[in-house]
C-alpha positions in Angstrom: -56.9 -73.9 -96.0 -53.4 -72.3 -96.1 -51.3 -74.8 -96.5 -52.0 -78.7 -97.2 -53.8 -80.1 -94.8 -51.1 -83.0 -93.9 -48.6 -79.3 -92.7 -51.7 -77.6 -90.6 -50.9 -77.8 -87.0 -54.0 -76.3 -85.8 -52.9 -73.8 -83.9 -55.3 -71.3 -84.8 -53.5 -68.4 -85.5 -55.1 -67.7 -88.4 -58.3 -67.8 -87.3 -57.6 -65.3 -84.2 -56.1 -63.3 -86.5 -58.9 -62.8 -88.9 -60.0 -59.2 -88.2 -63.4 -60.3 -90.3 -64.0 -63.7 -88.2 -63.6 -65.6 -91.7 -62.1 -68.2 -89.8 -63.3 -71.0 -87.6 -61.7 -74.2 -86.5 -63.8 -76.9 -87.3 -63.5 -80.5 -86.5 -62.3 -83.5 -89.3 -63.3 -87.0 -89.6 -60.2 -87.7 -87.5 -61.3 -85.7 -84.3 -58.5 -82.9 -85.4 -59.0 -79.1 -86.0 -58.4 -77.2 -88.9 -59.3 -74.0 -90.5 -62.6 -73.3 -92.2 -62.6 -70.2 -94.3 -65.5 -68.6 -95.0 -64.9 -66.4 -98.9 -68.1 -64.1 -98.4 -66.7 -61.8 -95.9 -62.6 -61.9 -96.6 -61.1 -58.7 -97.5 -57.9 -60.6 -98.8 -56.1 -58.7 -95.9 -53.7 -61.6 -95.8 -53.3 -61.5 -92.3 -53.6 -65.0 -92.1 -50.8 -66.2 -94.2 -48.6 -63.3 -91.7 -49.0 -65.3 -88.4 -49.4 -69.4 -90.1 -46.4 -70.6 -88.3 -45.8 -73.3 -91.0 -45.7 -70.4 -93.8 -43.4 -68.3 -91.6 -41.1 -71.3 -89.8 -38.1 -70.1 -87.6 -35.1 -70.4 -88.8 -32.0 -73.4 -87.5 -30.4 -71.0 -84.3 -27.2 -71.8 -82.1 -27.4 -74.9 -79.5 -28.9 -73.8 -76.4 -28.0 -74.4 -73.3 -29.3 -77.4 -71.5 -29.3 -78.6 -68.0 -30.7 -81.3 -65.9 -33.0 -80.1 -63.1 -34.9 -81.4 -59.8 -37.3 -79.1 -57.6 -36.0 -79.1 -54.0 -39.5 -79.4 -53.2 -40.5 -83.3 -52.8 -44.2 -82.2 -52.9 -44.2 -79.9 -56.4 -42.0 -82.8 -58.0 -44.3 -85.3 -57.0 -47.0 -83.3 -58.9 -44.9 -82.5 -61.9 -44.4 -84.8 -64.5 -40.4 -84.8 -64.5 -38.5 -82.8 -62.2 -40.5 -79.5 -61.4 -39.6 -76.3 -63.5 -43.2 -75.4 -65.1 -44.4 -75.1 -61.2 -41.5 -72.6 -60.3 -41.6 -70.4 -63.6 -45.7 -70.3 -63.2 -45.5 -69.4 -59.8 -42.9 -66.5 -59.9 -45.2 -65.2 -63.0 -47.8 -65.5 -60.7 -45.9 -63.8 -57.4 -45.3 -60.9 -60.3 -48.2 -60.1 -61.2 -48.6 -62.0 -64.3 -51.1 -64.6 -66.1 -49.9 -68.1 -67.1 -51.4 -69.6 -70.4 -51.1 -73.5 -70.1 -53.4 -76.6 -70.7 -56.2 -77.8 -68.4 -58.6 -80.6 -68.3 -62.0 -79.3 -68.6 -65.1 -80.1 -66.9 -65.6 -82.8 -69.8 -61.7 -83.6 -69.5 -61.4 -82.2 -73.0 -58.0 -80.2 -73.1 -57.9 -76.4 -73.6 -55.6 -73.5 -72.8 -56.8 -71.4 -70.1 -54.8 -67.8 -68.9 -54.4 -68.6 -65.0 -54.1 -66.0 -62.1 -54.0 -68.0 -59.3 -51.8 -70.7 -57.7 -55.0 -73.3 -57.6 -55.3 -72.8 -61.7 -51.5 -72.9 -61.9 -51.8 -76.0 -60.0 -54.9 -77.4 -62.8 -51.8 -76.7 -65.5 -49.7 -79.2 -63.6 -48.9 -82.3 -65.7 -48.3 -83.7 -69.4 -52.1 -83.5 -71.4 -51.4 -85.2 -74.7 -53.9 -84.4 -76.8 -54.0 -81.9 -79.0 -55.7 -78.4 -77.2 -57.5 -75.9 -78.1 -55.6 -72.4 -77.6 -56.2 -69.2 -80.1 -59.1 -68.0 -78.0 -56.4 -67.0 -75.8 -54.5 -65.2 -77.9 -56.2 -62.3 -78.3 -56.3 -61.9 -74.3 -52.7 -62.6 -74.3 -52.0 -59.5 -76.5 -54.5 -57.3 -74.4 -52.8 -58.2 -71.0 -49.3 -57.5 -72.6 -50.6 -54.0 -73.8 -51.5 -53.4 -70.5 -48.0 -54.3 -69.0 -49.1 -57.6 -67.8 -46.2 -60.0 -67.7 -47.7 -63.4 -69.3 -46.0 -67.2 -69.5 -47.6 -69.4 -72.4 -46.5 -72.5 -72.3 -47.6 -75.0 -75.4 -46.2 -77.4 -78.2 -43.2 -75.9 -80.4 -46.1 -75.3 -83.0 -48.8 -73.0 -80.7 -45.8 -71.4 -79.4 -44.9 -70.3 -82.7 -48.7 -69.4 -83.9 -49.1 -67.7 -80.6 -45.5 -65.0 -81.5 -46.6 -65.2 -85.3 -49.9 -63.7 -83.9 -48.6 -61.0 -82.0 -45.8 -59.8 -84.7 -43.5 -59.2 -82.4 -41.2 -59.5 -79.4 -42.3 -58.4 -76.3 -40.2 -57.7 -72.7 -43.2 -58.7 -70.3 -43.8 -61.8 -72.3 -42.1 -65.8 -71.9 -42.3 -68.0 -74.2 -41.9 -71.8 -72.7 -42.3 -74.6 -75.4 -41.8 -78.8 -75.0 -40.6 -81.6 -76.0 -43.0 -83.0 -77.9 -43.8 -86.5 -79.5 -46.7 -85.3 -81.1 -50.3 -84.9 -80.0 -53.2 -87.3 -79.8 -56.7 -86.7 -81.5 -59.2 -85.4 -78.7 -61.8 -88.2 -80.7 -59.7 -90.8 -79.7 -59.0 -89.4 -76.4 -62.9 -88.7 -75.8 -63.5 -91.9 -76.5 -60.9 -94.2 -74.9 -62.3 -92.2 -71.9 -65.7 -92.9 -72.0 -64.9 -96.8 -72.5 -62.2 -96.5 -69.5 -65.3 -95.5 -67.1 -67.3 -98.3 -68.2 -64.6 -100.4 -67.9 -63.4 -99.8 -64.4 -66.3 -98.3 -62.9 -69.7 -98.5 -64.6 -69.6 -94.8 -66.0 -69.2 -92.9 -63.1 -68.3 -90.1 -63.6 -64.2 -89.1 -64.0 -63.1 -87.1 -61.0 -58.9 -86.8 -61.8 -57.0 -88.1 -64.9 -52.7 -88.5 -64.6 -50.9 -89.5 -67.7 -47.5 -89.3 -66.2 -48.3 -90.8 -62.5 -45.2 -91.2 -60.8 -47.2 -93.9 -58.1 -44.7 -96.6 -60.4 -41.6 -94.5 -60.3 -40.2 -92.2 -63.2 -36.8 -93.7 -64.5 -36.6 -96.0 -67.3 -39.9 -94.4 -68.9 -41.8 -96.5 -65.7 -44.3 -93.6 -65.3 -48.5 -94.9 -65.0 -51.6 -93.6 -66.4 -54.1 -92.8 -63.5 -57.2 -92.3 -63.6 -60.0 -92.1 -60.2 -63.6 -91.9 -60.2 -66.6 -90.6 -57.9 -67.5 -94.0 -56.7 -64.1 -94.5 -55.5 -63.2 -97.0 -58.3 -59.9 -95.9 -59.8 -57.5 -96.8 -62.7 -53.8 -97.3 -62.6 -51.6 -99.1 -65.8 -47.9 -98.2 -66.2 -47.6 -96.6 -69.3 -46.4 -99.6 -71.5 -49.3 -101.4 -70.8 -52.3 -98.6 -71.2 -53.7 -99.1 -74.8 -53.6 -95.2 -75.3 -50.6 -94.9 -74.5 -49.4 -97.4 -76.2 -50.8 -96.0 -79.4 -49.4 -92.8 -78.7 -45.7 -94.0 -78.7 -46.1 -95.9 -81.5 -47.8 -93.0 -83.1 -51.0 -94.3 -84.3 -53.3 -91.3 -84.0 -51.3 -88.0 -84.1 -51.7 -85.4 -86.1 -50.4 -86.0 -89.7 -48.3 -82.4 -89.4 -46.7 -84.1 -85.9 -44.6 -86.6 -88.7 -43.4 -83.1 -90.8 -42.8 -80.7 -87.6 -41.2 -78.1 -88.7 -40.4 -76.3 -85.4 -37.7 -79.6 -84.3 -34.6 -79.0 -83.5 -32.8 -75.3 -82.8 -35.8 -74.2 -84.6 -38.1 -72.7 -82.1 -39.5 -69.4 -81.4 -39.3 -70.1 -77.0 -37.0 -68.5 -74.9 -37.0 -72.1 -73.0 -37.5 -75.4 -73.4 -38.7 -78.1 -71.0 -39.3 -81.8 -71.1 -37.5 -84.8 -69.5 -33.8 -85.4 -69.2 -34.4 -89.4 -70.4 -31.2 -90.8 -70.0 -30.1 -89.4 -66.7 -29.8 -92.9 -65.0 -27.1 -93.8 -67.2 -25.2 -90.1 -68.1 -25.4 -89.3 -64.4 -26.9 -92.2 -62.1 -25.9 -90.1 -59.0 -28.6 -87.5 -60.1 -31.7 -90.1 -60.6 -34.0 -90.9 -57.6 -36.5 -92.4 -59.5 -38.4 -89.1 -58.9 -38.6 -87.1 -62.2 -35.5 -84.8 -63.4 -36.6 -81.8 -66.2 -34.6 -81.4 -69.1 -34.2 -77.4 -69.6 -33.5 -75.7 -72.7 -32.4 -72.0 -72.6 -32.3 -70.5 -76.2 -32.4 -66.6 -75.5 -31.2 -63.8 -72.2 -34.7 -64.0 -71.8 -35.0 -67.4 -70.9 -31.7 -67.3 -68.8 -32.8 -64.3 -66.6 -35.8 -66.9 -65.9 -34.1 -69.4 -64.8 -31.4 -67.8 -62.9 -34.6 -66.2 -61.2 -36.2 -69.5 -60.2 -32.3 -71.5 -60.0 -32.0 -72.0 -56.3 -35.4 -74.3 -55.9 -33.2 -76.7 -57.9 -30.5 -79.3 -57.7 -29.4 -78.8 -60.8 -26.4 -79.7 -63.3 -25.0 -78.5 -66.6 -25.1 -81.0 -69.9 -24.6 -80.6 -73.5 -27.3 -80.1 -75.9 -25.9 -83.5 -77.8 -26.1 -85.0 -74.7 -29.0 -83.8 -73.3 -31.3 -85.1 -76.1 -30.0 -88.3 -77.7 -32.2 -90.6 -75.6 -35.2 -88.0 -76.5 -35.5 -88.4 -80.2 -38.4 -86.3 -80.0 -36.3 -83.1 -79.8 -35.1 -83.3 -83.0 -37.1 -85.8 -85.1 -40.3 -86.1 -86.4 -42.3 -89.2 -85.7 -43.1 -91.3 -88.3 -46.6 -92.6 -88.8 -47.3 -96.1 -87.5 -48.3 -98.5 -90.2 -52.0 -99.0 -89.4 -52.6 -95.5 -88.9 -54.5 -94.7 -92.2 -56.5 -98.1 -91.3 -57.1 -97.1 -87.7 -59.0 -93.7 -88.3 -60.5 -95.2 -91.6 -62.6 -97.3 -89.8 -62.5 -95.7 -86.7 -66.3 -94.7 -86.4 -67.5 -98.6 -86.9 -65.5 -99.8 -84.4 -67.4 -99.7 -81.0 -64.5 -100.4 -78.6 -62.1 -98.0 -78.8 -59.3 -100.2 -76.5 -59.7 -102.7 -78.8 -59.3 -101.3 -81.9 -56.2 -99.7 -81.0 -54.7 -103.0 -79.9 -56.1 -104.7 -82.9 -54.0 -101.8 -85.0 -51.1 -102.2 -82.8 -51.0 -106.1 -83.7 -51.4 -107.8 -80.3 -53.0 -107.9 -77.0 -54.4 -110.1 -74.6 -57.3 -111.9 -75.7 -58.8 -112.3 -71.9 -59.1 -108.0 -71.7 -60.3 -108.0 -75.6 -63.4 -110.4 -74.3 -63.7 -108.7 -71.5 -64.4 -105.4 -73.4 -67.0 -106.7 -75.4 -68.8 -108.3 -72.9 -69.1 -104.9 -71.5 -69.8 -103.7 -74.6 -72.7 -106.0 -75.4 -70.4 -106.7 -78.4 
């Protein structure tokens, strides 16, 4: 390990760096990844330590500029999970030429980076996927198609952006780096699990067909976005987010990462040319703007990232904000989250527990008794 365990943020860098493969990620007890070196074969090249993004932070940089943002297009908005800019920067890499590294759900809905070249996987990239995915097997291809000239996207959290440009050392022209807001990200155990007990739950295991954490079906403003999940008997699952146990956990930040509560990539200090997440807020700074349909927040901190969006500018109803502005109803931006009380006790006895939904409202301190009996019964609990 590189640095403590409670700083990794599993990016991976170091292990797609390795040029002896000394490096694997491994799974924890918590369902997170982290390095496992292997001493036999290290040549002490040190490459490692070059591209950890926690050893090698960024440094504080001027406040970008920030603007509030809808897609024209009712149809890619819908899709989107706030107002539409991934979709328009993906496809005009796309319509170049280029490859777009972003998260998918995989056939197991696990989450992993894939490098798209098509509209359809573009489309697959579509949509907030909170937890934490997998990502330096990409790497290496990313540095290959830039060699060649290929213009790439990668899109990720603050922290894979920054493994992914500690990686390759260096700038490069065909390259664009797009990072989020983020809150933090969810342990894939947890999500693996809450999933399998949602499909007994609302449809008798069959098997998961579609999964939307930020469903607009119950609007967007005032944070009234659902969880939706469908199934291949036709059952389907819909909770607005305040009332869906995982989510739930995840805004009171149960089961993140223990590096999500020390980020060291908040703030100015990023290593993207742009920024995206949502413009929270915009009901009350601008209620003439908000239709209840989803408006992006867009960060630009480089020429870079202004020559993309002056590329992809008039899909968009769009208006200039303040950075200050911008981000003080999305603490996220610039803060850390702080651990929720129970969350030593929640992964501590995590593996006894055999309902997952009820454990995480037992944590959380509340709940309604009839669903608690409802999911043992199903249980056999």
């Amino acid at each position: 390990m590189l640095v403590d365990s409670s700083q990794c943020c599993g990016c991976g860098s170091c292990a797609a760096s390795c040029p002896e493969s000394c490096i694997t990620m491994e799974y924890d007890s918590e369902g997170f990844r982290y390095p496992h070196v292997d001493p036999a074969p290290c040549i002490h090249c040190r490459a490692c330590e070059k591209t950890c993004p926690v050893m090698n932070p960024p440094s504080p940089a001027d406040s970008p500029k920030a603007i509030a943002a809808q897609n024209q297009d009712g149809h890619i908005r819908a899709s989107s999970s706030s107002g539409g800019i991934f979709f328009a920067l993906a496809e005009n890499t796309i319509r170049s030429g280029g490859l777009v590294c972003a998260a998918v759900y995989d056939e197991d809905f696990s989450v992993t980076h894939i490098l798209a070249d098509t509209l359809q996987d573009v489309a697959r990239q579509q949509g907030a996927k909170y937890p934490q995915s997998s990502v330096e097997h990409c790497f290496a291809e990313i540095r290959r198609a830039l060699r060649s000239g290929t213009p790439v996207m990668f899109v990720g959290t603050p922290c894979q952006t920054a493994g992914l440009r500690a990686f390759l050392g260096r700038d490069d022209a065909n390259l664009l780096l797009v990072d989020m807001i983020c809150h933090g990200v969810v342990s894939p155990k947890v999500w693996a699990r809450y999933l399998d007990e949602r499909q007994l739950l609302d449809a008798g295991k069959a098997p998961v067909t579609s999964v939307n954490l930020r469903s607009k079906a119950t609007g967007w403003s005032h944070y009234q976005y659902s969880v939706s999940i469908n199934y291949a008997n036709g059952a389907s699952y819909q909770a607005c987010q305040s009332k869906d146990p995982l989510m739930q956990g995840f805004t009171l930040n149960l089961y993140l990462r223990r590096s999500c509560s020390q980020c060291v990539f908040k703030g100015t200090k990023r290593c993207a040319d742009l920024t995206l997440g949502d413009y929270w807020g915009i009901w009350d700074q601008n209620p003439e703007f908000d239709d209840n349909q989803g408006t992006s927040l867009l960060l630009i901190h480089t020429p870079k990232g202004q020559e993309a969006w002056d590329t992809i500018s008039g899909q968009f109803r769009f208006l200039e904000t303040t950075y200050q502005e911008a981000v003080s109803r999305n603490l996220s931006a610039a803060a850390s989250s702080v651990p929720h009380g129970a969350r030593d006790k929640f992964f501590r006895n995590l593996d006894r527990e055999k309902s997952m939904i009820q454990w995480i409202t037992q944590c959380l301190g509340g709940g309604k008794l009839g669903l608690i009996q409802r999911i043992r019964n199903r249980l056999g609990v």
